[in-house]
C-alpha distance (Angstrom), angle and dihedral (degrees) to the residues before:
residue distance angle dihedral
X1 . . .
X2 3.74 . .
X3 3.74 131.5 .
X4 3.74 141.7 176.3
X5 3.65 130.6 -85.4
X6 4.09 119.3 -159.0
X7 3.58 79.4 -104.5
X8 4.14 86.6 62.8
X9 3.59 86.0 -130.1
X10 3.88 120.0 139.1
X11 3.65 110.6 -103.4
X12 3.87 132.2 173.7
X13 3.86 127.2 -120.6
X14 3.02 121.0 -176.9
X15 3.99 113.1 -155.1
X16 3.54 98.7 177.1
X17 3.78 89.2 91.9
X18 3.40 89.5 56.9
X19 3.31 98.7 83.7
X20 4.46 123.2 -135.8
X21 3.18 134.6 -110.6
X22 3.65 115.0 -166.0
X23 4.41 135.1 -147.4
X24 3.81 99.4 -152.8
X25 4.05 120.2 -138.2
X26 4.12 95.4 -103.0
X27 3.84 92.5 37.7
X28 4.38 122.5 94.4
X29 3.50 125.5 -168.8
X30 3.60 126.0 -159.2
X31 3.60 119.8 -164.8
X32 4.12 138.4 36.9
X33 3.65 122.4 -47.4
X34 3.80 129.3 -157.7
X35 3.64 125.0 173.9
X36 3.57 146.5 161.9
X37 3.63 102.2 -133.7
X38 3.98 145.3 53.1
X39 3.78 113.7 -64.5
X40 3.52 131.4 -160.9
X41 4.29 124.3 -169.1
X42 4.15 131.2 -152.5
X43 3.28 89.8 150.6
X44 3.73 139.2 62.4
X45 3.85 127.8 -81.1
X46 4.04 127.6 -172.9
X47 3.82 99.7 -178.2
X48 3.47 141.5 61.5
X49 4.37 130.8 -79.2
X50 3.33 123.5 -148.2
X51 3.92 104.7 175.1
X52 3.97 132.7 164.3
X53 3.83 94.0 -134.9
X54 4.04 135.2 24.1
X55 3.67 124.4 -29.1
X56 3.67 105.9 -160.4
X57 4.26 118.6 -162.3
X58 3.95 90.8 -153.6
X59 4.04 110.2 -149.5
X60 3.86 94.4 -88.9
X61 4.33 94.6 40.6
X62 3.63 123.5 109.7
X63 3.98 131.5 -164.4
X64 3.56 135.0 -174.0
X65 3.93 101.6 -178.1
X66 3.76 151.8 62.5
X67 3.96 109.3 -64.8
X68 3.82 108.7 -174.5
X69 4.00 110.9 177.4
X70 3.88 143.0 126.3
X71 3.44 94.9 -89.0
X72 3.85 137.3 8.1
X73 4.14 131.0 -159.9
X74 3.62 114.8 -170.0
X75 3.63 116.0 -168.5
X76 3.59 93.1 148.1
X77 3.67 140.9 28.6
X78 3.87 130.7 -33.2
X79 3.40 132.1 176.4
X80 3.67 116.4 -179.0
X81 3.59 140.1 29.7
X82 4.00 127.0 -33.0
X83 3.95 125.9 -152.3
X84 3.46 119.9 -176.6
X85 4.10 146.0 118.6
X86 3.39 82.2 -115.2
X87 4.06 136.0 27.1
X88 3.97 115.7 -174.6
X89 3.93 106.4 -165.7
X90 3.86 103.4 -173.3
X91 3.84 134.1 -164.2
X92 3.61 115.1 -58.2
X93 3.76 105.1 6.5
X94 3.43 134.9 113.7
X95 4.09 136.9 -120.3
X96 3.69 116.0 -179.8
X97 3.69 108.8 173.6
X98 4.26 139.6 43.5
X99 3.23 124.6 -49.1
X100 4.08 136.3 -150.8
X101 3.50 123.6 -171.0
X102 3.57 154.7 135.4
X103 3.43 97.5 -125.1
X104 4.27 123.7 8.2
X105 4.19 113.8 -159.8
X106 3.86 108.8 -175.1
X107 3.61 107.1 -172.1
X108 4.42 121.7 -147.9
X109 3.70 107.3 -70.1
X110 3.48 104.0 11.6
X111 3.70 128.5 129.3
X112 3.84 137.9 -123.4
X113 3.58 124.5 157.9
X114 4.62 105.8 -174.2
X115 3.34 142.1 47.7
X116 3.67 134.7 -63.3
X117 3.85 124.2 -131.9
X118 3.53 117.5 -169.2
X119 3.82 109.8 -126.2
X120 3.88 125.4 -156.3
X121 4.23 109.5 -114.0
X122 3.70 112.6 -99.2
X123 3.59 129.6 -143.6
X124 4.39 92.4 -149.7
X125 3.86 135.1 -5.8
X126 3.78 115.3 -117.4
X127 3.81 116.5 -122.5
X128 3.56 120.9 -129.3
């Protein structure tokens, strides 16, 4: 998986290390999270993410908030805005809200409703 330095060069991250913590389809959580590590949502989220690795929207997640990350995969539904180096929006999901990124892949039948800002590649998120 490849990202970009603020020298725009390619460089490899590897988030496996990471660890995951996981939102289960059933579960709902209201309020802010902010983690270190990869996260993956089935479930429902009203809050914002701010995470130093991939926040993945798995095909049955939903969330109504800011998510601001390295990267983002939406397979399911997202309502607010997105800030990553990279934002993956796959087949049949759903953005509704801006977007700022490095680099934007919208795959066939996929859904975004904003606008797009291009951001400049970051080598960490701040925590807040």
């Amino acid at each position: 998986m490849g990202l970009f330095s603020k020298s725009n060069k390619e460089v490899e991250i590897d988030f496996s290390a990471k660890g995951m913590t996981a939102i289960s389809k059933g579960s709902t959580v209201v309020g802010d999270i902010t983690n270190e590590c990869n996260l993956h949502i089935d479930g429902v989220i009203t809050g914002n993410i701010i995470s130093n690795a991939v926040v993945t929207i798995g095909t049955s997640g939903r969330v109504n908030g800011k998510i601001k990350a390295y990267k983002i995969i939406v397979s399911g539904i997202c309502k607010g805005e997105l800030e990553a180096d990279i934002v993956e929006i796959l087949t049949n999901s759903k953005v509704v809200g801006d977007i700022i990124s490095s680099k934007l892949i919208l795959e066939e039948s996929s859904y975004f409703e904003g606008r797009n800002q291009k951001k400049q590649p970051s080598e960490y998120i701040e925590m807040k």
